[in-house]
C-alpha positions as CSV (number, residue, x, y, z in Angstrom):
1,X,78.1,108.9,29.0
2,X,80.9,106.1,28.2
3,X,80.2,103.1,30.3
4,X,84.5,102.6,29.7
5,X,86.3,104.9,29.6
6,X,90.2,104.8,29.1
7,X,93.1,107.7,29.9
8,X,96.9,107.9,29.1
9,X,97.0,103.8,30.1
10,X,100.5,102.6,30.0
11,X,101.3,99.2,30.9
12,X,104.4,97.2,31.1
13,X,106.5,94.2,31.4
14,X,109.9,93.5,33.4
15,X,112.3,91.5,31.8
16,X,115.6,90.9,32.5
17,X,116.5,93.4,29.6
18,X,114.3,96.1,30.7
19,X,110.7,97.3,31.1
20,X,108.9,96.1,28.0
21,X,106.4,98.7,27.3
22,X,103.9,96.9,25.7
23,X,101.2,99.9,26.5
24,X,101.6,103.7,25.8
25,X,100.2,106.2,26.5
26,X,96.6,105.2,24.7
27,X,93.0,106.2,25.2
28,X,89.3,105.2,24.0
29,X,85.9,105.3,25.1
30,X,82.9,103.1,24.6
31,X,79.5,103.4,24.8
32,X,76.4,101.2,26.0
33,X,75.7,99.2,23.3
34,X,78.2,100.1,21.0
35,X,81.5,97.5,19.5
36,X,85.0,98.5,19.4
37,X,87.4,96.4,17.2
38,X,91.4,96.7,18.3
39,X,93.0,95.6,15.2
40,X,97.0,95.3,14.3
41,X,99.7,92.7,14.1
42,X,100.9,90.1,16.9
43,X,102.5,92.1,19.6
44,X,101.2,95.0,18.9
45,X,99.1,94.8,22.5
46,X,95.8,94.0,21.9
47,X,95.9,90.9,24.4
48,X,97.6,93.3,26.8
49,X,95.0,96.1,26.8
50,X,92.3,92.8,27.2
51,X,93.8,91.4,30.3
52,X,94.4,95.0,31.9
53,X,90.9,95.7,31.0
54,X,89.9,92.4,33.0
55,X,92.6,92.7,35.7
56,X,94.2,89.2,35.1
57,X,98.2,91.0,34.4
58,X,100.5,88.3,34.9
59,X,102.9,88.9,37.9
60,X,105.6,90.8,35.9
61,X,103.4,92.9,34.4
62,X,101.6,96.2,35.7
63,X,100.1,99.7,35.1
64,X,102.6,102.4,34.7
65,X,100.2,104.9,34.7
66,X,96.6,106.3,33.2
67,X,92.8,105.4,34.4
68,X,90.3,103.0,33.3
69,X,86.7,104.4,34.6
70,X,83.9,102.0,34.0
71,X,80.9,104.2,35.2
72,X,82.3,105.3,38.7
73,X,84.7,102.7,39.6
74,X,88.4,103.4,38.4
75,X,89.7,99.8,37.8
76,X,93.7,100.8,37.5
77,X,93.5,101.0,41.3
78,X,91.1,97.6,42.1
79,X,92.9,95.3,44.7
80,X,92.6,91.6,44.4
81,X,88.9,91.4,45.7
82,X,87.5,94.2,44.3
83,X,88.5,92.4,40.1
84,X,87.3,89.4,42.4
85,X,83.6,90.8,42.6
86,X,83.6,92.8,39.4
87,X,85.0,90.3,37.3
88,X,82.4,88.0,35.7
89,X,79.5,90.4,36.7
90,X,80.4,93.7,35.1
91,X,83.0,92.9,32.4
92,X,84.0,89.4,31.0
93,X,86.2,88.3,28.4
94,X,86.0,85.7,25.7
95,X,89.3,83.6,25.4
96,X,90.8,82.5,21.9
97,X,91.9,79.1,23.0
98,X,88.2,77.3,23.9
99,X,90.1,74.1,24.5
100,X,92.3,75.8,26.9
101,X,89.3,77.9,28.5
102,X,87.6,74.7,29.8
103,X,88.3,72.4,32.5
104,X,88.8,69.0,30.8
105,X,87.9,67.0,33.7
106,X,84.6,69.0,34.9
107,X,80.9,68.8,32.9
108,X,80.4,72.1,31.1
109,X,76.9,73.0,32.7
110,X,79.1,72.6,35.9
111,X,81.7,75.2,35.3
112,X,79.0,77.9,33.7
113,X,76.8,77.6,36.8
114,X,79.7,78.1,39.3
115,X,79.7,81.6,37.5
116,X,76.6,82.2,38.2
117,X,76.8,80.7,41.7
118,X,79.8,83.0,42.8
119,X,78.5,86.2,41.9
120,X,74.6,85.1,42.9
121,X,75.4,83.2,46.0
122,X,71.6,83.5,46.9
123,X,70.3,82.0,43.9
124,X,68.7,78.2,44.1
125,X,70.3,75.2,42.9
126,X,67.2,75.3,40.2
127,X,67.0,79.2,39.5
128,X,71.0,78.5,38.7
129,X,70.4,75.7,36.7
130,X,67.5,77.7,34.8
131,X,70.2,80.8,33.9
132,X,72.7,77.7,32.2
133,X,70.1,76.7,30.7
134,X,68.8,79.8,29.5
135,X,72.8,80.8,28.1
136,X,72.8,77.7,26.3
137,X,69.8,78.6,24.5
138,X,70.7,81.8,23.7
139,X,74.2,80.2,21.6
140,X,71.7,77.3,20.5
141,X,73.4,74.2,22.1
142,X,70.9,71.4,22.5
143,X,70.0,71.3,26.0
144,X,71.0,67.7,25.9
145,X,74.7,68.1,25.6
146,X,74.9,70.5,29.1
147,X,76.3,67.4,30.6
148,X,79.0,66.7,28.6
149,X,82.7,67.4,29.2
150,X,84.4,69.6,27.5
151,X,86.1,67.1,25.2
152,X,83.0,65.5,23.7
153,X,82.5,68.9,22.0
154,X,83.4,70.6,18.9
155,X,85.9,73.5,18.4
156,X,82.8,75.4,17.4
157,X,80.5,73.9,20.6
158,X,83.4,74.5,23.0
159,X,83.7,77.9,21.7
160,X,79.7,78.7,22.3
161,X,80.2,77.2,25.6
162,X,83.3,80.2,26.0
163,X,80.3,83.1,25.1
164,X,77.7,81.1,27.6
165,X,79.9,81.6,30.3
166,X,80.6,85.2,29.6
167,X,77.2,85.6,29.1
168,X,76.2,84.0,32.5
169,X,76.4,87.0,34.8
170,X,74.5,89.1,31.7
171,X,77.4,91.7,32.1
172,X,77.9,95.1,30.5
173,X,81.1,94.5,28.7
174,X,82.3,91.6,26.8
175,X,86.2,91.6,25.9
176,X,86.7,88.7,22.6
177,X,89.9,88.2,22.8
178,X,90.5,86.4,18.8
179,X,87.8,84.3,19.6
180,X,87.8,82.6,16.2
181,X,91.4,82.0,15.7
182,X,91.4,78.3,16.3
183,X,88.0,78.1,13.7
184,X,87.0,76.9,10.3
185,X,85.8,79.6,7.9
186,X,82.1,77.9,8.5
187,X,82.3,78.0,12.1
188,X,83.7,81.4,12.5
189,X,81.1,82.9,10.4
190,X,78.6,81.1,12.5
191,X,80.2,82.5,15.9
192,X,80.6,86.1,14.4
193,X,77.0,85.9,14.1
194,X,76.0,84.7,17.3
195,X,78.5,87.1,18.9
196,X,76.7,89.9,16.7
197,X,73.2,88.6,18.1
198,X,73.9,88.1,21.3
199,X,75.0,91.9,21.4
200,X,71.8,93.3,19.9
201,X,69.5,91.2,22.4
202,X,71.6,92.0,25.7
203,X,72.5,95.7,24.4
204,X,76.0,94.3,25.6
205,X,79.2,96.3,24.3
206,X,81.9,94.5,22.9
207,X,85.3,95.1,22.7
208,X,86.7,92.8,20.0
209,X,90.7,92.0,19.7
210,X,91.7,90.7,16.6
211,X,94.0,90.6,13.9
212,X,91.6,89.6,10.9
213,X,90.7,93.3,9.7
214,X,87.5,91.6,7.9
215,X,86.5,90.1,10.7
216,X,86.8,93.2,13.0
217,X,85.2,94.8,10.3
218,X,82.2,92.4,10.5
219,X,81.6,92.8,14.2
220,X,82.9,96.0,15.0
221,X,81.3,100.0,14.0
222,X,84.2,101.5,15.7
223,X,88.0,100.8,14.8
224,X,91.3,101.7,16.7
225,X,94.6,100.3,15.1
226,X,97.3,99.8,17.3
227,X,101.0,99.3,16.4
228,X,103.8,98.9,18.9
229,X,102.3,99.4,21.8
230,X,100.2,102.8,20.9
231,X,96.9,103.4,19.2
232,X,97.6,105.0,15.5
233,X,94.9,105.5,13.8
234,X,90.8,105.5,15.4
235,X,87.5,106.2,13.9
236,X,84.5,104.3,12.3
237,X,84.8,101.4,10.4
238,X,83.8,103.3,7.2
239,X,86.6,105.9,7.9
240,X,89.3,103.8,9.1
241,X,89.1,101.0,6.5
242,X,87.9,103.0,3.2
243,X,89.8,106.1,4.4
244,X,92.6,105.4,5.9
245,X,95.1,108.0,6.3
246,X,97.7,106.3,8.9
247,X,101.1,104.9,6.9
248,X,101.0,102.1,9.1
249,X,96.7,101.7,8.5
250,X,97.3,101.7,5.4
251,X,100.6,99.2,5.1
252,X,98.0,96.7,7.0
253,X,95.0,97.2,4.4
254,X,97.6,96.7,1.7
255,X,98.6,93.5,2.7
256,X,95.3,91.8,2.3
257,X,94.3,91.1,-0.8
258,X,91.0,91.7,-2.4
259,X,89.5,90.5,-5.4
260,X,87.5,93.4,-6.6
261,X,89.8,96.1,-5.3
262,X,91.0,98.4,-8.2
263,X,93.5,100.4,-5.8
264,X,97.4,99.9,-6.3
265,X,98.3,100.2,-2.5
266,X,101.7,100.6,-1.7
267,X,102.7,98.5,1.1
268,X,106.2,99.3,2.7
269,X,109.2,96.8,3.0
270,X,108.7,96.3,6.9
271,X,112.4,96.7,7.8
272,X,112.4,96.7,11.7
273,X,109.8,95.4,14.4
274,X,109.2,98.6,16.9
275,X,111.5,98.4,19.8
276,X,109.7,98.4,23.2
277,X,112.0,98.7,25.5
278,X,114.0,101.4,24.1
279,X,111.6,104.1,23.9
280,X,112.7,107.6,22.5
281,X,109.7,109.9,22.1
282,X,109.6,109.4,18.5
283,X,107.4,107.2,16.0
284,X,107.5,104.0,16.4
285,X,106.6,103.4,12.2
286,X,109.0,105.9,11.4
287,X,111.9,103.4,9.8
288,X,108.8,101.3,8.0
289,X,107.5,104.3,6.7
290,X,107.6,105.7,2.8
291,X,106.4,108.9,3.7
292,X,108.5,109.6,6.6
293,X,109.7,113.4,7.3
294,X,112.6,114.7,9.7
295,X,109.9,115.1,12.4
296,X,109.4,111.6,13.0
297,X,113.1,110.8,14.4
298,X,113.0,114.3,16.3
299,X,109.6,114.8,17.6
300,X,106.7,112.3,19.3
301,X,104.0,113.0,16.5
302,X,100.0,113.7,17.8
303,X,97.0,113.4,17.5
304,X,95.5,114.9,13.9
305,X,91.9,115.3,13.9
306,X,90.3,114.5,10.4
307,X,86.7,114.4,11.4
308,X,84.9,114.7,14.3
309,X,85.7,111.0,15.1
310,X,88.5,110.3,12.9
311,X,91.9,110.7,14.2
312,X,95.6,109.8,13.5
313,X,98.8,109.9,15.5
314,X,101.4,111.3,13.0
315,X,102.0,114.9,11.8
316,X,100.4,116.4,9.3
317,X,103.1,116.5,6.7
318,X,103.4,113.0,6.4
319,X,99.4,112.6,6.5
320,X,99.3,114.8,3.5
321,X,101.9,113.8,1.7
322,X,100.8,110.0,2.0
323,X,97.4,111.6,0.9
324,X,99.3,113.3,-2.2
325,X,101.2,109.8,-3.0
């Protein structure tokens, strides 16, 4: 059984030029234990399926329509205090702005044990203390820097502190939000592997938002591309990145380069950025796309299932041509 589970989930924004759909129409599952890696280009909604996922939509922003079960509790119809108490204890979420994460003028051990202390409001002063502790261990900061503020750290320390405080509640999902942006090669590869860790010792799942393929690839076994709004392309990390069938999975590949790749990719001339607010029931890659067919600006293209846990949202002339290419 999935521990999330998501259905049809739309969300969108208002603007004063219409409903920004930056959401459609997408679903996934994950599993106990198991990482998901939303990869794809700025704007392409990964932040906005992590803040739905956490409840924290700013005010102009809502759920249009779809479910999000996480065990029994359907989250797209949580009021206020219901996120309130689920938040923190059952999902978190791992920012990917540390500096901006922390509160400059409060010590760090202070802020992770007010987590603690708002979702364990019987716990001790010293059985509190003993959990900071404890998260602090487990992302190996010296127990003699819990009393600093926030400003005495490191990118890198600030950004351990970020997974302590995620950790503190030990919840079942963790939602990285690019939480190594901001980093150094070094650091990240440090905090990739404490993230990776972390997840084996707590049998945590992870959902991890970024827009470095190798690092999703790193972290994550499962993969779902989005592009404008929808999820294209959704399989294992072996399938999705070494068999990609997707135009726009493959466009994305292409445009990294690799040393010891022997493959002549061809990467479309990216023309137009998908329009979200006019929405027209077609593909939203169609004028990017080399392998385009007369379906793609008549018809809204489906799901094509090329394994059991591979799939594509285009039609299957255009996958097959692309494949011929």
């Amino acid at each position: 059984m999935a521990l999330l589970s998501v259905e049809n989930l739309s969300v969108g924004y208002k603007s004063k030029n219409g409903l920004i759909n930056a959401v459609n129409n997408i679903s996934f599952s994950i599993e106990q234990g198991r990482s998901l890696g939303f990869v794809g280009e700025s704007g392409c909604g990964k932040t906005t399926l992590g803040m739905t996922l956490m409840g924290l939509l700013p005010e102009n922003a809502s759920i249009l329509k779809g479910d999000i079960f996480f065990n029994d509790h359907n989250l797209a119809r949580f009021n206020d205090e219901q996120w309130r108490r689920f938040r923190g204890k059952e999902t978190a979420m791992i920012f990917q702005a540390a500096m901006n994460a922390l509160n400059p003028v409060i010590r760090v051990d202070e802020q992770i044990a007010e987590v603690i202390e708002i979702h364990n409001p019987l716990m001790s002063k010293t059985e509190i203390y003993t959990q900071v502790k404890k998260m602090f261990d487990l992302v190996e900061i010296p127990e003699n820097r819990l009393r600093d503020f926030p400003h005495q750290y490191s990118g890198g320390m600030k950004q351990r502190a970020i997974i302590a405080m995620a950790l503190a509640c030990m919840p079942r999902l963790i939602i990285a939000d690019e939480p190594t942006t901001a980093l150094d090669v070094i650091v990240q590869d440090q905090i990739l592997k404490e993230i990776k860790k972390i997840q084996k010792a707590l049998n945590t799942s992870i959902i991890f938002i970024s827009h470095d393929i190798a690092v999703v690839a790193d972290v994550c076994k499962d993969i779902c591309v989005m592009y404008g709004g929808h999820i294209v392309e959704k399989g294992t990390r072996e399938e999705v990145f070494k068999s990609p069938r997707h135009p726009y999975t493959k466009a994305l590949l292409g445009s990294y380069l690799s040393l010891d790749s022997e493959e002549n990719i061809k990467v479309p001339e990216m023309r137009d950025s998908p329009d979200l607010i006019t929405t027209t029931g077609v593909c939203m890659f169609a004028n990017n796309c080399n392998c385009k067919s007369q379906d793609c600006k008549n018809k809204t293209p489906g799901w094509v299932n090329l394994s059991s846990t591979h799939q594509a949202l285009c039609f299957e002339e255009v996958l097959n041509k692309d494949k011929n290419d």
